[in-house]
C-alpha positions, 0 to 999 in steps of 0.5 A, a space after each residue: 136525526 143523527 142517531 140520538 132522536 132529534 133533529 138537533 145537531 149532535 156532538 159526539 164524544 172525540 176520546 174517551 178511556 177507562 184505565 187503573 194503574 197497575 203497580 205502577 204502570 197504566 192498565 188501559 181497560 178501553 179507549 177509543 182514540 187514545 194511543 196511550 197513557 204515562 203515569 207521571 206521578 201518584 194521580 198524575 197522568 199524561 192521556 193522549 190521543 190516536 188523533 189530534 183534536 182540531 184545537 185546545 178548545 175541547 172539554 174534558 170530563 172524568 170519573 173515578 172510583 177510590 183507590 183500594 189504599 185510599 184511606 178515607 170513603 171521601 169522593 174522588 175528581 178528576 181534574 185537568 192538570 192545574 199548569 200550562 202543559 194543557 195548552 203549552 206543550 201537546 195541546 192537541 194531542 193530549 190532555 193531563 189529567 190529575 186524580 184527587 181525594 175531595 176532602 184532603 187534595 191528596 193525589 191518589 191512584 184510584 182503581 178505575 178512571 174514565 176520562 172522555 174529551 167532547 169538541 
């Protein structure tokens, strides 16, 4: 039954990584097929993967918690970089992810990050 109580075909997580920046740098908290990360700018993160995935078909998904600077209680998204970087530069070997303020758009680093990728 695949381990998850079904018959059903089950499609496991690829990556996944829990991370905060840390003055400025990026604190890798756990991951699971995930080399590294660069913080690019303020919300601003290049995420990439120990192994490719096999296409730039893969869904991505993402939580944060609000940053301890951040000065509304608005929710936070984490969002897939609004560019072409995500199919055009490493495609497969990564995605870019940025952090935001729901209300004001403001990119912002927040305390913890999660980010999984499915395909």
């Amino acid at each position: 039954n695949s381990g998850y109580g079904s018959s059903q075909i089950a499609y496991g997580c690829r990556a996944w990584v829990n991370f905060n920046p840390v003055s400025g740098s990026v604190s890798i908290r756990g991951s699971g097929n995930i080399s590294s990360i660069t913080r690019n700018a303020t919300g601003d993160y290049w995420v990439y993967f120990t192994n490719s995935m096999p296409d730039t078909n893969y869904s991505v998904a993402g939580t944060c918690m609000r940053s301890a600077t951040g000065s509304s209680s608005n929710p936070r998204v984490v969002s897939i970089y609004n560019d072409t970087t995500y199919l055009n530069s490493v495609g497969t070997g990564g995605v870019r992810i940025q952090t935001r303020d729901t209300a004001t758009g403001s990119a912002e680093d927040e305390l913890s990050t999660c980010v999984q990728i499915f395909r």
